[in-house]
C-alpha positions as CSV (number, residue, x, y, z in Angstrom):
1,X,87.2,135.7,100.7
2,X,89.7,134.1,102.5
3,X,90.9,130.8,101.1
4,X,92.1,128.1,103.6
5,X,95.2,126.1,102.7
6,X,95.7,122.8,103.5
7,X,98.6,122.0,105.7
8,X,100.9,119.8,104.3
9,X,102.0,116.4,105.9
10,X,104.4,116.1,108.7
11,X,106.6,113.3,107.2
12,X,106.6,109.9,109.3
13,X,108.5,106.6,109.3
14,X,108.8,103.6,110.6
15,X,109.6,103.4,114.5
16,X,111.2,100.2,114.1
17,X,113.1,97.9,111.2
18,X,111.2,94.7,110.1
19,X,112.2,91.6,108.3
20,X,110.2,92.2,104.9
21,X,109.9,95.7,105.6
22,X,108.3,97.9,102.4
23,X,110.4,101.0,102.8
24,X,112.1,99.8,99.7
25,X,108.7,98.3,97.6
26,X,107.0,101.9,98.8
27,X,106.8,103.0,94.8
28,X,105.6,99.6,93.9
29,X,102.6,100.0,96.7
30,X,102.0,103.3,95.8
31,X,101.5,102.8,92.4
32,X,98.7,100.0,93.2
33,X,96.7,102.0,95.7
34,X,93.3,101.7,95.0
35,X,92.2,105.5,93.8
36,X,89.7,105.9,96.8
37,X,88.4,104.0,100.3
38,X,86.8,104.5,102.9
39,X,88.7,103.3,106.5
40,X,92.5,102.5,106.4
41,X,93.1,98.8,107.9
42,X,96.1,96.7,108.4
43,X,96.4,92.9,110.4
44,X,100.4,92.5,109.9
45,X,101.3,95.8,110.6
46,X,105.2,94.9,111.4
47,X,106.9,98.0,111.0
48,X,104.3,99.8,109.0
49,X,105.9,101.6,106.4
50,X,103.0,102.1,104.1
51,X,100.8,102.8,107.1
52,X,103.6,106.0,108.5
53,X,103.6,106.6,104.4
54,X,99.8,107.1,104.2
55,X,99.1,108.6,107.4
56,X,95.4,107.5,107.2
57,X,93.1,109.6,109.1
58,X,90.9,106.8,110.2
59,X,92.6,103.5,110.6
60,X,92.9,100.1,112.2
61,X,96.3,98.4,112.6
62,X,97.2,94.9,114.8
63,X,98.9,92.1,115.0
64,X,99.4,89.3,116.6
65,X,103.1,90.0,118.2
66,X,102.0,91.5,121.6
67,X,105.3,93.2,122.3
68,X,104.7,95.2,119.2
69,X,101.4,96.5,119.7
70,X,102.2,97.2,123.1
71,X,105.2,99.7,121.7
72,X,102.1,101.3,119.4
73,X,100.0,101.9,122.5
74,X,102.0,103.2,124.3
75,X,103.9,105.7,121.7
76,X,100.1,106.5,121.4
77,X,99.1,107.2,125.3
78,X,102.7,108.2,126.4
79,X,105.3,109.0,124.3
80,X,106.8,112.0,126.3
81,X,107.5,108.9,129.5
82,X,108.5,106.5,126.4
83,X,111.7,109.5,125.1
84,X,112.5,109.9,128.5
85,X,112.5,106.0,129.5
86,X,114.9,105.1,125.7
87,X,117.6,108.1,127.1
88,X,118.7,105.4,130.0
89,X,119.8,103.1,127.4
90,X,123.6,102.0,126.6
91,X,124.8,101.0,123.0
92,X,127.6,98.2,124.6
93,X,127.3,94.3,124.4
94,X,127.0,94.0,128.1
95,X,123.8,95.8,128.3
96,X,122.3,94.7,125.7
97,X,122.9,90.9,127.0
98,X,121.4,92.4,130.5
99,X,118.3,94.1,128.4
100,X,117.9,91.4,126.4
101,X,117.8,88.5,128.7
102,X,115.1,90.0,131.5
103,X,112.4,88.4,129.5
104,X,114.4,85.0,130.9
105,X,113.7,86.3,134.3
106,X,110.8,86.9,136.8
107,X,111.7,90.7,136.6
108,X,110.3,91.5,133.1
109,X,106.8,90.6,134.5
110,X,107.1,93.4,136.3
111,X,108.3,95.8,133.8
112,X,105.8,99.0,132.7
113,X,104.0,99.1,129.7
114,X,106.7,102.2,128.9
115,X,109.6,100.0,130.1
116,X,108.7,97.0,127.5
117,X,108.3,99.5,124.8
118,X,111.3,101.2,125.3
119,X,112.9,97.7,125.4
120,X,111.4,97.0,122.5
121,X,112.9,100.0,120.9
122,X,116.2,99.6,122.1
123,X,117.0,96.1,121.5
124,X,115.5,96.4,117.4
125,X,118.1,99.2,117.2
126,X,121.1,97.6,118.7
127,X,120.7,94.0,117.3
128,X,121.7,92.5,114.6
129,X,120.1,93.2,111.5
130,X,117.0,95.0,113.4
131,X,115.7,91.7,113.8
132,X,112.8,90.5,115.8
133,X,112.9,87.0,116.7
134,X,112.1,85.0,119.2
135,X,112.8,80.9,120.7
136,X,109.7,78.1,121.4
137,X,109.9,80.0,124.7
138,X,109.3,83.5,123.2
139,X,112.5,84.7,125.0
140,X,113.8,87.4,122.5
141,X,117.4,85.5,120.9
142,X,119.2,88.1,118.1
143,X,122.7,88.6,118.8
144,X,124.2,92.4,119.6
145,X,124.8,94.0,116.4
146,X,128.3,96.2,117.3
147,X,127.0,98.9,115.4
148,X,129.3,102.2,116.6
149,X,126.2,104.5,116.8
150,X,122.9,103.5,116.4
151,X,120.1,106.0,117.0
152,X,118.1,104.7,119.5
153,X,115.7,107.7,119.6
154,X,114.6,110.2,116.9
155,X,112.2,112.1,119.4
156,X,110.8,114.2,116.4
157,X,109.5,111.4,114.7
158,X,108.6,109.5,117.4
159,X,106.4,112.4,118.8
160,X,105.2,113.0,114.7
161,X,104.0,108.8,115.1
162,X,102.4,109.9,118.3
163,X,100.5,112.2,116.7
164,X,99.5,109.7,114.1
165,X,98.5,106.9,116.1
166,X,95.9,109.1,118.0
167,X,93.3,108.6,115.1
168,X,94.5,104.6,115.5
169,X,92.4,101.8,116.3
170,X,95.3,99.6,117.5
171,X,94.7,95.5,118.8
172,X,96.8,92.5,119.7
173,X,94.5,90.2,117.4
174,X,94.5,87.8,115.0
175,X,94.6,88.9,111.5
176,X,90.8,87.9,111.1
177,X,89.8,89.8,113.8
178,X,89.0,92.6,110.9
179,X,86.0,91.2,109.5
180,X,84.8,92.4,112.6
181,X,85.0,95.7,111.7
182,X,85.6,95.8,107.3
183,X,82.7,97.4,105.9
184,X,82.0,98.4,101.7
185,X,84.3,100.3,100.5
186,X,87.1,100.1,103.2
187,X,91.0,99.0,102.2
188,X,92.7,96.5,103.7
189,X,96.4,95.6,103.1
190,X,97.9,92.6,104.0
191,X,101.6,92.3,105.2
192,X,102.1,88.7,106.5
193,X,104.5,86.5,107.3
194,X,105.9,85.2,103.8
195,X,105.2,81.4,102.3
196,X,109.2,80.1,102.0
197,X,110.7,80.0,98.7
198,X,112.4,77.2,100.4
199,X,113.0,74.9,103.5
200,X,115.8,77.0,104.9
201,X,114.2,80.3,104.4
202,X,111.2,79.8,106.5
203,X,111.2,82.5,108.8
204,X,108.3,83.0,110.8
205,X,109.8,83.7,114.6
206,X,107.5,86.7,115.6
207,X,105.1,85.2,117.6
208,X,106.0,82.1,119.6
209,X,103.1,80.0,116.8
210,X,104.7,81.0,114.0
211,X,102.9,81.2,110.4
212,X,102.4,77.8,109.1
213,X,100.5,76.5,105.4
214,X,97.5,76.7,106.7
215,X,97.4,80.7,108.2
216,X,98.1,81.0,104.6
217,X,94.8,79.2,103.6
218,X,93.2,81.0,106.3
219,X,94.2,84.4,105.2
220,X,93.1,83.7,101.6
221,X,89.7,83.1,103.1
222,X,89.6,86.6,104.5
223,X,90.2,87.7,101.3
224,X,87.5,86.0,99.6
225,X,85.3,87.2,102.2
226,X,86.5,90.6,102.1
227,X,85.7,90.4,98.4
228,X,82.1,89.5,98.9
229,X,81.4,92.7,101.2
230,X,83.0,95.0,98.7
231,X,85.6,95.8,100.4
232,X,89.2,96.1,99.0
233,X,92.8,94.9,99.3
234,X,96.0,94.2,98.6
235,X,98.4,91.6,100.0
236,X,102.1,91.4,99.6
237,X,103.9,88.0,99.5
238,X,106.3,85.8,97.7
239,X,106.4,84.4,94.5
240,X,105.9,81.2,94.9
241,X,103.6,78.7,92.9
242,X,101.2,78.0,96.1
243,X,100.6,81.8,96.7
244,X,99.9,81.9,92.7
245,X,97.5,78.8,93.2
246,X,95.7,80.4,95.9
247,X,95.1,84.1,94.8
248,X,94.0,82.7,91.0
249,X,91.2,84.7,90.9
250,X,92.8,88.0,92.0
251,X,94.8,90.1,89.8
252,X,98.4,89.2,90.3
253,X,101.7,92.0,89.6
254,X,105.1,90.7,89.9
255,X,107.1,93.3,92.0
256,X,111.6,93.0,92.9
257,X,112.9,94.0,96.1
258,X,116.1,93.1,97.8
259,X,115.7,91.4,101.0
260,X,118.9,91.6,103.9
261,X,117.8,88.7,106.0
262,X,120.8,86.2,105.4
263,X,123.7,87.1,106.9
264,X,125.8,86.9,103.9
265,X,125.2,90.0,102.3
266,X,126.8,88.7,99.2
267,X,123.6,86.8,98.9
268,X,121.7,89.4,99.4
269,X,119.3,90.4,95.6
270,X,116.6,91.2,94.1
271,X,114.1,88.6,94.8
272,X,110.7,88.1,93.0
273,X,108.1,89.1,95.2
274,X,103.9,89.6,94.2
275,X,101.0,92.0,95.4
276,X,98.1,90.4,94.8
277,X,94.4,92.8,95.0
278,X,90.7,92.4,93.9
279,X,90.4,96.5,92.2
């Protein structure tokens, strides 16, 4: 009898840096999987560490940034024209300005699906920070990042991704857009846009609407609802007393993870965080 072994896991990460990313919360997540599910979804799915950590075999992932999704799309359809496209680009503060500011002009209208993406790529690389962030105009505004040699492409992983995201439902949609598609026993984990834990930390550029209170009311609805079907999930945010308020009713774990947003890296600790799930 011959026995067939199952092939292990090609390892894949994130494509791009996020503000809030999990990379470093990734034991913490682990740890409060729920033991089984059905279909893998997730609305915020930013730089999607626990997603390119999972690698679910059936999944939904979306958000709302359109830029983003399109880099997912098209790393899924045509990621062979998306390496060769990143090999033009130029780590120096001159480009980057150039790069950065077509979005200002009439000429990034006319930009390929590939060309935004590899954009996309190149300016989370070489900015500072990784950051994405854009103005009321949605022009994209981070500064260059002087960093000597950043690695713009890691064609291995970014074919590895490729591979994933062929079993990927992938949407530009509203995070309620899942309750479309939730059924019993599916997983959903929630990645969004953190409440402040004060006026000057409110940091909610992705999308040219932001992430205001009441997303954050409208989100917990989902939950609720999500609850009723029988589905499950787990949400990530910060500790703060109106995230406590609102998820009451859901078992709440406090989790620590260093966040690298502020530009004084002195300031730069262990913040309180909490993942909040209904299993």
């Amino acid at each position: 009898m011959v026995v067939a072994l199952e092939q292990p896991k090609i390892k894949t990460c994130p494509i791009v840096k996020w503000a809030g990313g999990k990379r470093q919360l990734m034991f913490d997540l682990l740890d409060n999987m729920p033991k089984s599910y059905n279909r893998y979804f997730e609305p915020f799915i930013g730089g999607g560490a626990l997603f390119f950590e999972l690698q679910p075999q059936n999944a939904y992932i979306s958000d709302r940034n359109e830029e983003l999704i399109n880099l997912y799309s098209t790393l899924r359809e045509k990621v062979c024209e998306l390496i060769e496209d990143l090999n033009k680009h130029e780590n120096s503060r001159e480009y980057f300005l150039k790069i950065r500011n077509i979005d200002r002009s009439k000429e990034y209208k006319k930009l390929s699906n590939i060309q935004r993406a590899s954009r996309f790529i190149y300016l989370n690389k070489t900015c500072f920070n990784g950051l994405y962030r854009v103005n009321s105009q949605g022009h994209f505004n981070v500064p260059f990042g002087n960093y000597k040699n950043p690695k713009i492409i890691d064609t291995n992983n970014l074919i590895h991704c490729s591979g994933l995201l062929q079993k990927t439902q992938i949407e530009h949609a509203d995070f309620s857009e899942i309750l479309h598609n939730v059924q019993k026993g599916d997983f959903v984990y929630f990645d969004p846009p953190y409440v402040p834990l004060n006026q000057t930390s409110n940091f909610t550029s992705y999308t040219i609407d932001g992430f205001d209170k009441d997303m954050q009311f409208k989100l917990r609805d989902v939950c609720d609802e999500l609850d009723l079907r029988g589905a499950k999930f787990m949400l990530s945010n910060s500790d703060t007393k109106l995230v406590n308020e609102l998820y009451a009713n859901y078992e709440i774990k406090k989790v620590f993870a260093s966040r690298a947003i502020n530009a004084n890296g002195r300031s730069r600790g262990k913040i309180a965080e909490i993942l909040v799930k209904n299993y």
